[in-house]
PAPAZA-218292 format. One line per field, with one value per residue: residue number from 1; residue in one letter; x, y negated, z of N, C-alpha, C in turn. Coordinates in Angstrom, 1 decimal. Each point is the difference from the previous one (the first is absolute). Last residue first. Layout:
<rs>
bavo: NUM; ...
bami: A; ...
n.xx: X; ...
n.yy: Y; ...
n.zz: Z; ...
ca.xx: X; ...
ca.yy: Y; ...
ca.zz: Z; ...
c.xx: X; ...
c.yy: Y; ...
c.zz: Z; ...
</rs>
This chain:
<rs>
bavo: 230; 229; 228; 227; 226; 225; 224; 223; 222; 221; 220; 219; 218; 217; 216; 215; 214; 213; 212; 211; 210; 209; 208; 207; 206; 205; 204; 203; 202; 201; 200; 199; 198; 197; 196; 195; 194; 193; 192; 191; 190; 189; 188; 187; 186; 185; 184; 183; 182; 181; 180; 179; 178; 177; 176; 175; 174; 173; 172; 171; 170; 169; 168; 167; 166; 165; 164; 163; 162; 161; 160; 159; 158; 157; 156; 155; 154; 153; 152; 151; 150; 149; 148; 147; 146; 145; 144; 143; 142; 141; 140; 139; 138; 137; 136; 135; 134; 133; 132; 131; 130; 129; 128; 127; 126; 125; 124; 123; 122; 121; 120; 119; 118; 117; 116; 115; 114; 113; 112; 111; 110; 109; 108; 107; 106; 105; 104; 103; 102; 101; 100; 99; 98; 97; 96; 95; 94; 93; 92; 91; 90; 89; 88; 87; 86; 85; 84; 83; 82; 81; 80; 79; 78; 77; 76; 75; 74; 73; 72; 71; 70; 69; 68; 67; 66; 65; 64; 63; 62; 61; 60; 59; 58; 57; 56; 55; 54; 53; 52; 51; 50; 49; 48; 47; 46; 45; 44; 43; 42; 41; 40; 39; 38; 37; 36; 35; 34; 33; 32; 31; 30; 29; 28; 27; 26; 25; 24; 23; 22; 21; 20; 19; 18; 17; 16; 15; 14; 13; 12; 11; 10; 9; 8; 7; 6; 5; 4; 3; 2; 1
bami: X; X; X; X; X; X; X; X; X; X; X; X; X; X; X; X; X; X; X; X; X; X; X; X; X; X; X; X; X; X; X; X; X; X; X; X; X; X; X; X; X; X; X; X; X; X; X; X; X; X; X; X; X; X; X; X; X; X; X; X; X; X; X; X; X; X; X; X; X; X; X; X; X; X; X; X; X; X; X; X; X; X; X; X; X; X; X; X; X; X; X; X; X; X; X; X; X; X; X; X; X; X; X; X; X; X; X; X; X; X; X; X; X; X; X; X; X; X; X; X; X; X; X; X; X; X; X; X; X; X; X; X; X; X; X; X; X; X; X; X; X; X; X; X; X; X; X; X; X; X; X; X; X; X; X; X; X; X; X; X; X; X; X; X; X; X; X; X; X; X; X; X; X; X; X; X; X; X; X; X; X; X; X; X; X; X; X; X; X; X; X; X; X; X; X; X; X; X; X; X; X; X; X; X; X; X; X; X; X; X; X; X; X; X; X; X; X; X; X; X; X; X; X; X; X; X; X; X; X; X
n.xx: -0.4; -4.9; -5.3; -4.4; -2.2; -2.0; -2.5; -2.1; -2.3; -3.9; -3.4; -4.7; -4.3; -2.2; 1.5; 1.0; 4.1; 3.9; 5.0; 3.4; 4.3; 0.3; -1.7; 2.0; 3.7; -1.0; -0.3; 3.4; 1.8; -1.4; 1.4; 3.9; 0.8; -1.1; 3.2; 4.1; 0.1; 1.3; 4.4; 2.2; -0.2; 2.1; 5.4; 4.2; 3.4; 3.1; 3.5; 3.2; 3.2; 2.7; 3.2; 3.7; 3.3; 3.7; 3.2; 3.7; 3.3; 3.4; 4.0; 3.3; 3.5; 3.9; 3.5; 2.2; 0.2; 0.1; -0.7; 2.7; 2.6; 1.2; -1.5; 0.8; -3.4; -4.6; -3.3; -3.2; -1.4; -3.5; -3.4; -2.0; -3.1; -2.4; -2.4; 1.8; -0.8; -4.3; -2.4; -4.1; -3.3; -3.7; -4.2; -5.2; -4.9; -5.9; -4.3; -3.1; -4.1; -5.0; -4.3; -5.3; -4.7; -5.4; -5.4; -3.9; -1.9; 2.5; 4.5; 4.9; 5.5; 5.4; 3.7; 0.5; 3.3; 4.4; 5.2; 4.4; 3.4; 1.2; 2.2; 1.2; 3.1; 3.6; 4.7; 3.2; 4.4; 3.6; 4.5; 3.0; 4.1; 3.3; 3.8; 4.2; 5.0; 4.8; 3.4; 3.2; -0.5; -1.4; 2.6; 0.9; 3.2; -0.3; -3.4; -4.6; -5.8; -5.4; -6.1; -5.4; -5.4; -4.4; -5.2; -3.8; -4.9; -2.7; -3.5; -2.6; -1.5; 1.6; -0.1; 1.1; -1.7; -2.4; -2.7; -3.3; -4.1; -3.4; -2.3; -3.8; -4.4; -2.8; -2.3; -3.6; -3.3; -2.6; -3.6; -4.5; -2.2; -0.9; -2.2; -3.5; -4.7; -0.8; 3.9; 2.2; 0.9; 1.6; -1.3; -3.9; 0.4; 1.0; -3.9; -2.7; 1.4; -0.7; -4.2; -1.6; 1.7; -0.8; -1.3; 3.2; 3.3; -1.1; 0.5; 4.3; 2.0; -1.5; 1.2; 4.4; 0.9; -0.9; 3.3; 3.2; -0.7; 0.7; 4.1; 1.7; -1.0; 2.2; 4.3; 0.1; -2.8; -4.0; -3.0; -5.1; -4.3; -3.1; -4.2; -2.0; -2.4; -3.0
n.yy: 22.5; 1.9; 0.6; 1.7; -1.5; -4.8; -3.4; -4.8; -4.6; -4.5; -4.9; -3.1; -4.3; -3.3; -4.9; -2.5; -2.1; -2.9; 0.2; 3.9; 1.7; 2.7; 4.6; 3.6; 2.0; 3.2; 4.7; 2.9; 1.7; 3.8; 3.5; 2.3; 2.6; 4.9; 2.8; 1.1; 3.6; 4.7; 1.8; 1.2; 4.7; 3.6; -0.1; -1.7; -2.4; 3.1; 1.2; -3.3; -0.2; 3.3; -1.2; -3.1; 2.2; 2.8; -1.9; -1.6; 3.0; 0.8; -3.0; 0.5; 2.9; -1.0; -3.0; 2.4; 1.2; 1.3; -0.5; -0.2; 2.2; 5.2; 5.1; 4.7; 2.8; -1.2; -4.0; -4.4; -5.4; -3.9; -3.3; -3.9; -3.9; -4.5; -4.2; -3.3; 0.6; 1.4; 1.3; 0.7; 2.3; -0.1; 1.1; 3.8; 0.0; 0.2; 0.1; -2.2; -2.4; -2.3; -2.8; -2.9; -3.8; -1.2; -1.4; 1.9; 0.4; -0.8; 1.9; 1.1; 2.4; 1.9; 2.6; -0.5; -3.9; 0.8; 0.9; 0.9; -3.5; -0.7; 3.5; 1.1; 1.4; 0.6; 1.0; 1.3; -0.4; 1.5; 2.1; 4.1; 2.8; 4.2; 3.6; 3.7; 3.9; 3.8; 4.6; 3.3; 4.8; 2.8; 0.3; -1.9; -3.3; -4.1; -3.3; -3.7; -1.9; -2.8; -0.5; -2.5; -2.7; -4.2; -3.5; -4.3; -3.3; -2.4; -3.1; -2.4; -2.3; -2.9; -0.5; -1.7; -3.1; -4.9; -2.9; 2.5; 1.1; -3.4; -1.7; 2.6; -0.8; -3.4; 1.1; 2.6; -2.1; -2.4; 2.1; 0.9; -4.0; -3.4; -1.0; 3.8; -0.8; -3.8; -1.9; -5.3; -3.5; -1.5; 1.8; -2.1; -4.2; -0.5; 0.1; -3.1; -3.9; 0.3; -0.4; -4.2; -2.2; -0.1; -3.6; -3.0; 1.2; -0.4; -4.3; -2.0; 1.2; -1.7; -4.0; 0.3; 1.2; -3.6; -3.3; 1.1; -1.1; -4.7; -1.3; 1.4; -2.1; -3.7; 0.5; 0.9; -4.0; -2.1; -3.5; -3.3; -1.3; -2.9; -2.3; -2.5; -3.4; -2.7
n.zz: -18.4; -1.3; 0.0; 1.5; 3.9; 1.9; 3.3; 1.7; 2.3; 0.2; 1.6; 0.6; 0.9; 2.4; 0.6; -5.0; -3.4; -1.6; 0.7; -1.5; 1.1; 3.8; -0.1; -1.3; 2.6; 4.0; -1.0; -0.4; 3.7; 3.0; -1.8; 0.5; 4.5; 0.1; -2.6; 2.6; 3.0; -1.3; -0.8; 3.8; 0.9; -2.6; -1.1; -1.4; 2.9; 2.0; -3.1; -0.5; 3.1; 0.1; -3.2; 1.4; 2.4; -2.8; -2.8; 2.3; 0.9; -3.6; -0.6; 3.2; -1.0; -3.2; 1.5; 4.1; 5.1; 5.7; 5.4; 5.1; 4.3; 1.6; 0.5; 1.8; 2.4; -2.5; -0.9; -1.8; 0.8; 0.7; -2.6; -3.6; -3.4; -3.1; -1.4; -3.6; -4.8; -2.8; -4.8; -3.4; -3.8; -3.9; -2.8; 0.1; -0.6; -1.0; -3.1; -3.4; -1.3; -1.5; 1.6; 0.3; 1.6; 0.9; 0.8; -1.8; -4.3; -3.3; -1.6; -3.1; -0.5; -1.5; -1.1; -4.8; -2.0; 1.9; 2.7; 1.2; 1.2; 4.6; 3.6; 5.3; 4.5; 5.4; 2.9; 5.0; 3.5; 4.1; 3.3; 2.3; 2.7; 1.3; 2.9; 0.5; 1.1; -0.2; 0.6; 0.5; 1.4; -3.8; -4.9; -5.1; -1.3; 3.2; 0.3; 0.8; -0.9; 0.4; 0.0; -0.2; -0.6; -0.2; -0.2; -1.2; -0.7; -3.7; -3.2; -4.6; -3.6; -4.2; -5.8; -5.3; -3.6; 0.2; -2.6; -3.3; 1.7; 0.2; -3.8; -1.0; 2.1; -1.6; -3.9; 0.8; 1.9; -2.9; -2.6; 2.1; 2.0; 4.8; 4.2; 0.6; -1.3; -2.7; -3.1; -1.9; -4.1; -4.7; -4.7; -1.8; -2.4; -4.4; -2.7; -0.7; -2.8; -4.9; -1.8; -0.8; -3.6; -4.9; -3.0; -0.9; -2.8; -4.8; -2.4; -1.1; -3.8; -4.1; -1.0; -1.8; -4.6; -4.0; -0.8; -3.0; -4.4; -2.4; -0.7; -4.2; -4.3; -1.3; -2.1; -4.3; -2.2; -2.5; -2.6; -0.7; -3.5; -4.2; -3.2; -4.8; -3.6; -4.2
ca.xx: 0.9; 1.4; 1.2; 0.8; 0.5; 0.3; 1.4; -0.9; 0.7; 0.1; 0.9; 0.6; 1.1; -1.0; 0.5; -1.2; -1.4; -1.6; -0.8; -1.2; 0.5; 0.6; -0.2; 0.1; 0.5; -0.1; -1.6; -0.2; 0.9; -0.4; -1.8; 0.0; 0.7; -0.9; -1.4; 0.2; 0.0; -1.5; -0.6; 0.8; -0.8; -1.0; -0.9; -0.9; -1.3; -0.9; -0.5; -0.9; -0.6; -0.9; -0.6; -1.1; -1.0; -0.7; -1.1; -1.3; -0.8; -0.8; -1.5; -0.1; -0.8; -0.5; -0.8; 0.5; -0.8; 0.3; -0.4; -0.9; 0.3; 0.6; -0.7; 1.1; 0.9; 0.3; 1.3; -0.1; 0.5; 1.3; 0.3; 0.5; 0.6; 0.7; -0.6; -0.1; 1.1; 0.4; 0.7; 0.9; 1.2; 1.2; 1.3; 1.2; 1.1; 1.0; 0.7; 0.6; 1.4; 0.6; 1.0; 0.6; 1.2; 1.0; 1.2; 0.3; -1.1; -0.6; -1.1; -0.9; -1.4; -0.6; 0.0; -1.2; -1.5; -0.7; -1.6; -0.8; 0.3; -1.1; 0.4; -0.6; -0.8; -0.9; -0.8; -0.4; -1.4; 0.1; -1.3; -0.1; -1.1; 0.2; -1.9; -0.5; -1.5; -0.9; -1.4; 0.7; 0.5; -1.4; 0.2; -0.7; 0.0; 0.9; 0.5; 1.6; 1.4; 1.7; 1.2; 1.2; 1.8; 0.9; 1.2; 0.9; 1.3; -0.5; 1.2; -0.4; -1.1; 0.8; -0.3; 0.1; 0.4; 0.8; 1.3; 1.6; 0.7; 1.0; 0.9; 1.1; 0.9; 1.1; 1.1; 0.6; 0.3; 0.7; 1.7; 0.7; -0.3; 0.6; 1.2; 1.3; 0.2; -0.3; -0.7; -0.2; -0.9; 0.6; 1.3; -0.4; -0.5; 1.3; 1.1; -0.4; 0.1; 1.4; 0.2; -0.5; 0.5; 0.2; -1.5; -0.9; 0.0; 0.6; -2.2; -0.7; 0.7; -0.2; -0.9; -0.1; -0.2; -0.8; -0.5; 0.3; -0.4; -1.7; 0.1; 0.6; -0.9; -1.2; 0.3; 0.2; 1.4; 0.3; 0.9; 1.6; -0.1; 1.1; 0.8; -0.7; 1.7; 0.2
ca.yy: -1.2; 0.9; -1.1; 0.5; 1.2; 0.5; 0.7; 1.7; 0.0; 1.6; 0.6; 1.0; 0.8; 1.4; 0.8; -0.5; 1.2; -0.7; -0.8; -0.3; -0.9; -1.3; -1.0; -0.4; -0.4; -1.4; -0.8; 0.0; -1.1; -1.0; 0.2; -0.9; -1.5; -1.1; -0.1; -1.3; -1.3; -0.4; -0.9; -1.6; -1.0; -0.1; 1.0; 0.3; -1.2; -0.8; 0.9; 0.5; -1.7; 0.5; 0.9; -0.1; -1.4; 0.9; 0.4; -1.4; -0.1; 1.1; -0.5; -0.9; 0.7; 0.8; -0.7; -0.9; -0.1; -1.4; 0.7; -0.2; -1.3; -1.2; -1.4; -0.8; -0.6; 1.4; 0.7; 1.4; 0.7; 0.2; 0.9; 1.2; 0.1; 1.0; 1.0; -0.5; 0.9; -1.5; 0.6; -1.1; 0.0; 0.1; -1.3; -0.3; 0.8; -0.5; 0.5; 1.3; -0.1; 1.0; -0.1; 1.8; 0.5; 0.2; -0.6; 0.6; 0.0; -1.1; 0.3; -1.6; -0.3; -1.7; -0.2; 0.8; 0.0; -0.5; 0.2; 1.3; -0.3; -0.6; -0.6; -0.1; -0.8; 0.3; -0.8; 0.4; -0.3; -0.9; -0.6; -0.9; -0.3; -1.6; -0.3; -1.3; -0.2; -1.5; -0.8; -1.1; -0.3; -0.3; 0.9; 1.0; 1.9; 0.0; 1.3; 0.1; 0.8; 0.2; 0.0; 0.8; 0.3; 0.8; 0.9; 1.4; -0.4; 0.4; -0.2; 1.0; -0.1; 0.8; -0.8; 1.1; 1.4; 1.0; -1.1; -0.8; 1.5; 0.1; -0.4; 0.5; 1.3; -0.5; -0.8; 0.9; 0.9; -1.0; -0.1; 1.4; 0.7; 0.4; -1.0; -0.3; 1.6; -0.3; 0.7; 1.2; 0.2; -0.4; 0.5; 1.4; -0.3; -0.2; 1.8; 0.7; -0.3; 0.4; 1.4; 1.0; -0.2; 1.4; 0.5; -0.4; -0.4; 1.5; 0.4; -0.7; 0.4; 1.6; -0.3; -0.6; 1.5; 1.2; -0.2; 0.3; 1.6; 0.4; -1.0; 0.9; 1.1; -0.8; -0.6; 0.7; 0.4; 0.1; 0.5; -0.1; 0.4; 1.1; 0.1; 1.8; 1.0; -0.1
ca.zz: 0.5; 0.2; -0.5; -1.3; 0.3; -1.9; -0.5; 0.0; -0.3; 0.6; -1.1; 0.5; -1.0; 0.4; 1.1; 1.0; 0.2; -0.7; 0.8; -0.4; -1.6; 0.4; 1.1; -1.2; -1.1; 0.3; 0.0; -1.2; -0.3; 0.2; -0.1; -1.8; -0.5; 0.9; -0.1; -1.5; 0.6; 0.2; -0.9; -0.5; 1.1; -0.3; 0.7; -0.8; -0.8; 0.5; 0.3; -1.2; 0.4; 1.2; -0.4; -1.1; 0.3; 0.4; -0.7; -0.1; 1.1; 0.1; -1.0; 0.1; 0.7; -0.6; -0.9; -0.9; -0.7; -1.4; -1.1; -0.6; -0.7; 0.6; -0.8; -0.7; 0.9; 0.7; -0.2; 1.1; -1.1; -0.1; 1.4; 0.3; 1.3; 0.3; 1.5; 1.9; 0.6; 1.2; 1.4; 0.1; 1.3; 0.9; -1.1; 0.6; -0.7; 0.7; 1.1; 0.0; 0.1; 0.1; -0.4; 0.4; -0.9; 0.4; 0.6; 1.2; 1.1; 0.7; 0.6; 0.9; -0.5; 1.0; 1.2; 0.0; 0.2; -1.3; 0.2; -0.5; -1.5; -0.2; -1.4; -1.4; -0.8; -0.9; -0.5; -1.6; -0.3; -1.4; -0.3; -0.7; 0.0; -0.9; -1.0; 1.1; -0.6; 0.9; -0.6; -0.7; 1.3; 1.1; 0.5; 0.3; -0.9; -0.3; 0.6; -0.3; 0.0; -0.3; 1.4; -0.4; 1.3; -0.7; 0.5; 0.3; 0.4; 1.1; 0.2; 1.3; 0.7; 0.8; 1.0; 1.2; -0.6; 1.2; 0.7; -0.7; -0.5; 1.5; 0.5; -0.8; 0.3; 1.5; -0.5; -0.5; 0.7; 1.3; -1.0; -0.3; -0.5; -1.4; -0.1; 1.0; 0.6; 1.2; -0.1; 1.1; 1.1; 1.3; 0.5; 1.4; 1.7; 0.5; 0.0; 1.0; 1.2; 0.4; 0.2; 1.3; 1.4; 1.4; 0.0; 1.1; 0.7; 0.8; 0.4; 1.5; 1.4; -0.2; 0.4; 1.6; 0.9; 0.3; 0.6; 1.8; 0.1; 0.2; 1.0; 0.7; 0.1; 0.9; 1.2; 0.6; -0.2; 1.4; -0.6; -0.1; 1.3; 0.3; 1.4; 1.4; 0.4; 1.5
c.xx: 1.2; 0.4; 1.3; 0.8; 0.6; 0.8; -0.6; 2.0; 0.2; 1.8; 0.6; 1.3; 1.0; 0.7; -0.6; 0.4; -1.0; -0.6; -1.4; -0.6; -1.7; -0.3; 0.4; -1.6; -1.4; 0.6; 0.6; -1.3; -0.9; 0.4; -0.1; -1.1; -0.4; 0.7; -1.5; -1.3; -0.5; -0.2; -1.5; -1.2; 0.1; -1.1; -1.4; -0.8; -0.5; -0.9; -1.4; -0.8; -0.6; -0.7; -1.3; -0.9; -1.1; -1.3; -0.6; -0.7; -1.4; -1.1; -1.0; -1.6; -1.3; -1.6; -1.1; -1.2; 1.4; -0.4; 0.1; -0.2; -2.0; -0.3; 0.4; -0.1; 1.5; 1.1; -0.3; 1.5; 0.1; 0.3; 1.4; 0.1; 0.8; 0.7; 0.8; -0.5; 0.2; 1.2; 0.5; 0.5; 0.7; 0.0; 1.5; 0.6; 1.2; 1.0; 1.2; 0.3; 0.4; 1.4; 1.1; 1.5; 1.2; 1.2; 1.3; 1.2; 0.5; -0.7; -0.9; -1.4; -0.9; -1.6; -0.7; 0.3; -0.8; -1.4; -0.4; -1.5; -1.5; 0.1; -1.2; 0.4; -1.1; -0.9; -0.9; -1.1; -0.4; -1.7; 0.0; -1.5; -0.3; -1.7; 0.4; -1.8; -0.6; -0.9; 0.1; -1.1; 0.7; 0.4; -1.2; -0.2; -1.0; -0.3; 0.9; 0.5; 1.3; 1.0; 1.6; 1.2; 0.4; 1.5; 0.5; 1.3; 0.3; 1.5; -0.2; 1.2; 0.5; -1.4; 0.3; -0.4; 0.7; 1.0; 0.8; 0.6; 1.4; 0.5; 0.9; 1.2; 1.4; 0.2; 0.4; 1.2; 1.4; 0.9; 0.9; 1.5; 0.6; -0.5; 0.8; 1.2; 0.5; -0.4; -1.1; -0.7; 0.4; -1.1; 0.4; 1.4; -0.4; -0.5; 1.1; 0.9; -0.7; -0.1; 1.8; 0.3; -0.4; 0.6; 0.7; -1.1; -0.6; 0.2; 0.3; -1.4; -0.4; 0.5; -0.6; -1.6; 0.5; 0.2; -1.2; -1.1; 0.9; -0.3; -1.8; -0.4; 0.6; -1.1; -1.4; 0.1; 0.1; 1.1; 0.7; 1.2; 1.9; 0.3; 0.8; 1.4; -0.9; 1.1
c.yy: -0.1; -1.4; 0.7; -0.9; 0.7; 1.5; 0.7; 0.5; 1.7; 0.5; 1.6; 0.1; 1.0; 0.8; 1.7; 1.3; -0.2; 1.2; -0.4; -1.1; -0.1; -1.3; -1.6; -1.1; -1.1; -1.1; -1.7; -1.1; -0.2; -1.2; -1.7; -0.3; -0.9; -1.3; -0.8; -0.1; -1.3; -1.4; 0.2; -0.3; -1.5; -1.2; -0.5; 1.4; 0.7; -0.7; -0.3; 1.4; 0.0; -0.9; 0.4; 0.7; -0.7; -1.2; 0.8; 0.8; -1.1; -0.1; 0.9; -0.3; -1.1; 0.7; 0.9; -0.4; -0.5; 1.2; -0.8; 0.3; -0.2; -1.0; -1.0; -1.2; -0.7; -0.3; 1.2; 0.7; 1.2; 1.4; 0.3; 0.7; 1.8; 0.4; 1.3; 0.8; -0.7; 0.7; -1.2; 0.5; -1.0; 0.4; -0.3; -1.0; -0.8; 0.8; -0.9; 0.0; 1.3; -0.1; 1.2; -0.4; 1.2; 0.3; 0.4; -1.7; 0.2; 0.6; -0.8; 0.6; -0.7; 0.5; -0.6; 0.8; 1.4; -0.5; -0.7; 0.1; 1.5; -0.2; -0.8; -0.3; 0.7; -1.1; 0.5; -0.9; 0.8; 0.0; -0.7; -0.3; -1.1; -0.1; -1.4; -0.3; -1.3; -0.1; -1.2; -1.0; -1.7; -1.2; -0.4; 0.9; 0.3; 1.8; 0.1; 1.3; -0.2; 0.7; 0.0; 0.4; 1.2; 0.4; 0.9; 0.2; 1.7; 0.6; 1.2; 0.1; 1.1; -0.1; 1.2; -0.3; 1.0; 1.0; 0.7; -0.6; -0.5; 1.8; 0.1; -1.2; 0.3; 1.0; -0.5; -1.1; 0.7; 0.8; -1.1; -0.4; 1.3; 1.1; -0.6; -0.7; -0.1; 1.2; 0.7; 1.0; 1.2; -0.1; -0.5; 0.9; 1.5; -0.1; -0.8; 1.6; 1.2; -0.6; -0.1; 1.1; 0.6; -0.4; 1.4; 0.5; 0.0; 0.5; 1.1; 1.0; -0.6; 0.2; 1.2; -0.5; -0.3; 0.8; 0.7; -0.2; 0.6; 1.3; 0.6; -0.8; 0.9; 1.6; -0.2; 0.1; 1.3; 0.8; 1.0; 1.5; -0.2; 0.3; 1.1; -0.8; 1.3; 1.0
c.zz: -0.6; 0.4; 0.4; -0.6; -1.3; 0.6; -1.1; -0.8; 0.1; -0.8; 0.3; -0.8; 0.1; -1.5; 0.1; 1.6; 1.1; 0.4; -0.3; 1.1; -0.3; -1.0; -0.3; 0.6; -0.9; -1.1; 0.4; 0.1; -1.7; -0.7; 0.9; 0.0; -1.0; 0.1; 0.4; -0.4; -1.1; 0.5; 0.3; -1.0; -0.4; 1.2; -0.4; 0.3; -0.8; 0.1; 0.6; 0.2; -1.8; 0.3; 0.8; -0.1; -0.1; 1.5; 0.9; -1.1; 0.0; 1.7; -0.2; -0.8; 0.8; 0.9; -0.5; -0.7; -1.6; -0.6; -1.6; -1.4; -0.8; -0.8; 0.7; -0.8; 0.0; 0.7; 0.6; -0.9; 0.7; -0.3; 0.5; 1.2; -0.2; 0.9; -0.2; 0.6; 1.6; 0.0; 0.5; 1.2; 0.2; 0.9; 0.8; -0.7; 1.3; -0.2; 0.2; 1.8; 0.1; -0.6; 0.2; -0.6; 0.5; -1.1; 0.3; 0.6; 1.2; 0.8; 0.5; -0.1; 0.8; -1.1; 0.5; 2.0; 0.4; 0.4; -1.1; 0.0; -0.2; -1.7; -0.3; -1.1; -1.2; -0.5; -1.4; -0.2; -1.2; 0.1; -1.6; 0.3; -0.8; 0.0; -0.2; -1.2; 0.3; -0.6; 0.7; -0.7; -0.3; 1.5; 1.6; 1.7; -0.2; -0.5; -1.0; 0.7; -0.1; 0.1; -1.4; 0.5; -1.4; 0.8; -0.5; 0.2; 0.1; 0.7; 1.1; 0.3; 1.3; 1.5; 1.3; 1.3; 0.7; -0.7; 0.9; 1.2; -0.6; -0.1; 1.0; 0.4; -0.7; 0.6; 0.9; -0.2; -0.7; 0.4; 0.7; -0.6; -0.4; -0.8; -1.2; 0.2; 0.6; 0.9; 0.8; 0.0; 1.0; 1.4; 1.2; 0.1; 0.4; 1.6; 0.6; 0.2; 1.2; 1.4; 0.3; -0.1; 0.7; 1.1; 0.6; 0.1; 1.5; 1.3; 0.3; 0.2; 1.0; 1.2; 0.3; 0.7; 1.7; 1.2; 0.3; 0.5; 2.1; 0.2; 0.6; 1.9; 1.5; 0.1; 0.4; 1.3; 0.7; 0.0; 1.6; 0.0; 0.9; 1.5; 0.0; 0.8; 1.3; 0.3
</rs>
């Protein structure tokens, strides 16, 4: 009696058989951690029902909208600036003119929002309250209205005839010295307290703003960094 010869199975059909194994291996895999993956993926995207969001939310649309502002011009405040003008002929008294120059301009104060770090921004559930610690408010311009520039008229001795010239040279020594007194000014301590209260408000309503999912009884508080150098 012959024995049955088994059939013969080409490399190709072994390799055809060993995909198909581990395609059957992956489906049962599969499907037996769905639940558990569908349910972790559902409690990621679930609302956070404190404050809306999660600690590392907060901290990453803070830091964003920090990148989109990065200086943010939270304070404006209007000044003045005179200065009277000398001409005399030698030197000599009886040959004084003098006239005041009066300048207006704006000073504009900003935050460096690049200066605020994660470890700035802390999330207080119990209390409901996110804290965010900004540097101080810093002088950034003078911007001088030359239009509202006004001049007085011109006080003469008894020989201070014609009107008062000035060369190129004295001209520009006059606009630094201006300058100067109008910087002076904005970097009075009153101004930058102002800014200050300024950046505090602008900062909360800032970030207010970009967290639209915070639940309303959610506090944003905005705290100066007093040892931050500017």
């Amino acid at each position: 009696m012959s024995e049955k010869k088994l059939p013969k199975i080409s490399p190709q059909q072994w390799i055809r058989i060993g995909l198909a194994a581990l395609a059957v291996l992956f489906l049962v895999l599969t499907v037996k951690n769905m639940p558990f993956w569908q349910s972790e993926r559902s409690e990621q995207n679930e609302p956070d029902d404190i404050m809306g969001y999660k600690d590392s939310e907060i901290t990453e649309i803070i830091a964003g909208e920090n990148r989109e502002l990065k200086q943010l011009i939270v304070y404006e405040q209007d000044l003045e600036a005179s200065m009277d003008i000398t001409d005399m002929f030698l030197n000599i008294e009886w040959f004084k003119k003098k006239q005041t120059v009066h300048l207006s301009a704006t000073a504009e104060y900003i935050i460096d929002l690049s200066k605020i770090n994660s470890y700035g921004i802390s999330v207080n559930r119990n209390d409901r309250v996110i804290t965010v610690t900004i540097p101080r408010a810093e002088l950034k311009n003078v911007v001088i209205d030359f239009d509202k520039t006004t001049f007085d008229d011109i006080e003469r001795n008894i020989f201070g005839w014609g009107d008062i010239k000035l060369t190129p040279e004295q001209t520009n020594e006059v606009e630094k010295d201006l300058q100067a007194a109008l910087l002076e000014e904005a970097s009075e301590t009153p101004y930058l307290s102002a800014a200050d209260m300024a950046a505090m408000r602008q900062v909360e309503a800032a970030y207010r703003k970009v967290l639209t999912n915070l639940h309303d009884d959610v506090e944003i508080i905005a705290v100066l960094d007093m040892n931050l150098n500017n």
